[in-house]
C-alpha positions in Angstrom: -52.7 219.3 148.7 -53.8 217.1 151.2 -56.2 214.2 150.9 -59.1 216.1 152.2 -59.2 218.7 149.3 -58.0 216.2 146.2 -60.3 216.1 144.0 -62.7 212.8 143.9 -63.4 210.8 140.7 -67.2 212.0 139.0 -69.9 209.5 140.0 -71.1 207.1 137.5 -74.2 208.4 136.2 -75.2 205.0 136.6 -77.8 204.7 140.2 -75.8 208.1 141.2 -76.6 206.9 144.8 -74.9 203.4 144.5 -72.1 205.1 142.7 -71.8 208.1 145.0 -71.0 205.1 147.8 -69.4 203.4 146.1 -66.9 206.0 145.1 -67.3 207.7 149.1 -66.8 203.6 150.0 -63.1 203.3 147.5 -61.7 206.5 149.6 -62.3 204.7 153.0 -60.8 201.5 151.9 -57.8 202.8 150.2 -57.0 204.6 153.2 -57.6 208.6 151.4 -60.6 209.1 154.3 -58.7 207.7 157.2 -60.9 206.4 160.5 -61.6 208.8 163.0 -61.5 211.9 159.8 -63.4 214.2 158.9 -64.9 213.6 155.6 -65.3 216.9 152.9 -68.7 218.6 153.9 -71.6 217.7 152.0 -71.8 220.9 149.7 -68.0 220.3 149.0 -68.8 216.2 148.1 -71.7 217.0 145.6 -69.7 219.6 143.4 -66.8 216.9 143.6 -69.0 214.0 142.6 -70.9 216.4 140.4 -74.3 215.3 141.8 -76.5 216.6 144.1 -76.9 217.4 147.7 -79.5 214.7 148.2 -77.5 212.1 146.3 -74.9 213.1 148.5 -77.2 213.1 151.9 -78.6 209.5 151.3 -75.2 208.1 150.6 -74.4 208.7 154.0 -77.3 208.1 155.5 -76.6 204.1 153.7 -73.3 204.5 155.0 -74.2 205.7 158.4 -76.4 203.1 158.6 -73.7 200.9 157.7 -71.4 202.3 161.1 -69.3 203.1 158.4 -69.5 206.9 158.7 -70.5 208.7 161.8 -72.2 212.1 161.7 -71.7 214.3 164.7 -74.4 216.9 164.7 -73.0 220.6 164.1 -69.2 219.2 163.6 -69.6 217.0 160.5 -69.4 213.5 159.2 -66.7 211.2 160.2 -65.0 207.7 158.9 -66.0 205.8 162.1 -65.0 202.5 160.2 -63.3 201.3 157.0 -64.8 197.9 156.7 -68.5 197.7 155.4 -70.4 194.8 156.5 -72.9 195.0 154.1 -71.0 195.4 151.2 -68.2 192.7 152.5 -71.3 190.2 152.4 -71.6 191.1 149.3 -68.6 191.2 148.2 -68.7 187.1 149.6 -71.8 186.4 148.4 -70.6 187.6 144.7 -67.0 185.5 145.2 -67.0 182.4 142.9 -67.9 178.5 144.0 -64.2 177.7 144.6 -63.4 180.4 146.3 -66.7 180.2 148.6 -65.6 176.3 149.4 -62.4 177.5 150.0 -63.3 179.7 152.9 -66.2 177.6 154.3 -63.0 175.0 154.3 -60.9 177.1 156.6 -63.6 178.1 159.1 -65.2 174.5 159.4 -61.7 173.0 159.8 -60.5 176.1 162.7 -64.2 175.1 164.2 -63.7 171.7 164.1 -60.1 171.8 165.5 -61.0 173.8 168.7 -64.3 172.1 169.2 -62.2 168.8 169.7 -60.6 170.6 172.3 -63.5 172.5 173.8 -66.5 170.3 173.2 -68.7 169.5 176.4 -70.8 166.4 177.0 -73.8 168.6 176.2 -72.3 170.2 172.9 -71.6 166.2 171.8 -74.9 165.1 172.2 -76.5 167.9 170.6 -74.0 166.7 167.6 -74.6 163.3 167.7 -78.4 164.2 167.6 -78.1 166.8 164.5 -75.7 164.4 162.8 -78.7 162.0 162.9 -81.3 164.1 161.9 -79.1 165.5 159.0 -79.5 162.2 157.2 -78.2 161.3 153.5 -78.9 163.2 150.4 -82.8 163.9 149.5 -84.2 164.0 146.1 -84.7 168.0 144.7 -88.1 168.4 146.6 -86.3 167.7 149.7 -83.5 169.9 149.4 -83.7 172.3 150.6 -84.6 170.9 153.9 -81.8 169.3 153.8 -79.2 171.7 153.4 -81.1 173.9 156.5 -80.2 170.1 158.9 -76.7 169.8 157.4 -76.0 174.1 158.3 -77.5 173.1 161.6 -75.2 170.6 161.9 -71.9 172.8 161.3 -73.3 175.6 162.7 -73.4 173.2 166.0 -69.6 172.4 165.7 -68.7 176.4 165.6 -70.6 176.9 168.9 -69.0 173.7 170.0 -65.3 175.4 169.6 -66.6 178.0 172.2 -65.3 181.0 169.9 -67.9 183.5 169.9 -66.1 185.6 167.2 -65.7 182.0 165.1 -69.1 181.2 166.0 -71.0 184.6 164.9 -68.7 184.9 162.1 -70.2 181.6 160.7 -73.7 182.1 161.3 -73.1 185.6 159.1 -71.6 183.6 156.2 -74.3 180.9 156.6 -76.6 182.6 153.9 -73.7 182.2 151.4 -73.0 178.6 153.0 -76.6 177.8 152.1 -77.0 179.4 148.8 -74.0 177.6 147.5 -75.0 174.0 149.4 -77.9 173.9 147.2 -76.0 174.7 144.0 -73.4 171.7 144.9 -76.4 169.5 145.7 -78.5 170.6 142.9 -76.1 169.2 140.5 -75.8 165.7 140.4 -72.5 165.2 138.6 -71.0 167.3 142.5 -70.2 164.5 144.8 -72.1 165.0 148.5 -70.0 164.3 151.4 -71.6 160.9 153.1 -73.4 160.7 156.4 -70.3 158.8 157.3 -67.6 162.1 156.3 -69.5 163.8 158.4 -69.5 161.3 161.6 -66.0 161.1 161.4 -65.6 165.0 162.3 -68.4 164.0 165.6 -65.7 160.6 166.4 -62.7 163.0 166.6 -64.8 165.2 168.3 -65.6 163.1 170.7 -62.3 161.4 171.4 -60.6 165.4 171.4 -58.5 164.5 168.8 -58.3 167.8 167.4 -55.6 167.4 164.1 -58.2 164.5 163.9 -61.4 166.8 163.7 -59.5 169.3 161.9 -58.5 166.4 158.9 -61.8 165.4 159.1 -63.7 168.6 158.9 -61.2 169.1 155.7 -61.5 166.4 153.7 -65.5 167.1 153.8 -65.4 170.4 151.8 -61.9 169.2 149.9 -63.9 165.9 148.2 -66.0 168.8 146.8 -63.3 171.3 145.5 -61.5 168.2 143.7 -64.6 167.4 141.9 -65.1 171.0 141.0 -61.7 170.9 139.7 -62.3 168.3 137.5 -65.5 169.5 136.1 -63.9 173.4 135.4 -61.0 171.3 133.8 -63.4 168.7 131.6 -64.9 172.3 130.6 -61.8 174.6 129.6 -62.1 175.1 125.9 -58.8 173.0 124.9 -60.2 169.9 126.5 -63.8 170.2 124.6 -61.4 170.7 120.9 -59.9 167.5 121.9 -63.1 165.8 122.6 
């Protein structure tokens, strides 16, 4: 039996349209619905999904929509991609704190790294003058002004590295970047990296001292984790018996 005609898990009867992508989405990913493949007609996925035609129809219309599938008119519908942008966002957006901090650590400190090498005269000016409208830390009705001058600010260092890809791949993350900002800054017991961790990236940057920028970039999101770590740690159920 091939894995065109093995039969699919039955849809959740839970949103049957979420569940029919998500189960349609599990056979791309694992690699059963290879790209480039013919997918099982629509007749064929309803009676394996046991729901119906339309369920069936506006899953891949999402998917479609998505460039995930691809439906060729008289011929069928095609796996045209087996990464979902959508649902990968989601997917980030739904990740923990720690592990959101963790990747905002590794692109800031690439971006950082190659905008030491890359930066232009125009690109450091622009930092110097986003560094100084960023400003220190503002009280809760300020916030969230805040956090929009400090993205600015690291958004600016991405398009500083002159890597389009780094640069665009940022600017999709940002809503997660700024969703979680505002959590960190919201609590008061999360340290805030200073004005001054931050013009210590814009120094190296300036002087091309990439290992510099990269350390620098670093040690801004890593002052965060460590407090994180101790907070999670003060909070684990062995340490509260012993308090």
């Amino acid at each position: 039996m091939t894995s065109m005609q093995m039969p699919l898990p039955q849809a959740p009867r839970l949103s049957l349209v979420e569940s029919t992508i998500g189960v349609m989405r599990s056979q791309i990913e694992s690699g059963a619905w290879k790209v480039g493949e013919r997918i099982p007609k629509e007749a064929e996925l309803a009676d394996m999904l046991q729901v119906s035609r339309n369920t069936v129809r506006e899953a891949i219309r999402v998917l479609s929509y998505g460039q995930v599938l691809e439906v060729r008119q008289g011929d069928g519908t095609y796996v045209r991609s087996s990464v979902d942008p959508a649902e990968t966002m989601r997917r980030v957006n739904c990740s923990n704190l720690r592990d959101h901090l963790e990747l905002r650590a590794v692109l800031e400190t690439e971006a950082a790294r190659l905008a030491a090498l890359r930066r232009t005269d125009k690109d450091l000016a622009l930092l110097r003058s986003l560094l100084e409208a960023r400003g220190g830390r503002a009280d809760e009705s300020g916030l969230a002004a805040f956090v929009d001058r400090d993205l600015e600010f690291h958004v600016a260092i991405t398009r500083a590295s002159h890597n389009v890809a780094l640069e665009e791949l940022y600017r999709y993350f940002s809503a997660a970047v700024r969703t979680n900002t505002q959590v960190v800054l919201g609590d008061r017991a999360m340290p805030e990296p200073s004005q001054a961790a931050h013009a210590r990236i814009v120094d190296a940057i300036e002087k091309q001292d990439a290992e510099r920028a990269a350390k620098a970039a670093r040690a801004v999101v890593d002052t965060i984790i460590t407090r994180l770590d101790e907070l999670l740690a003060e909070a684990t159920p062995e340490n509260a018996s012993r308090s």
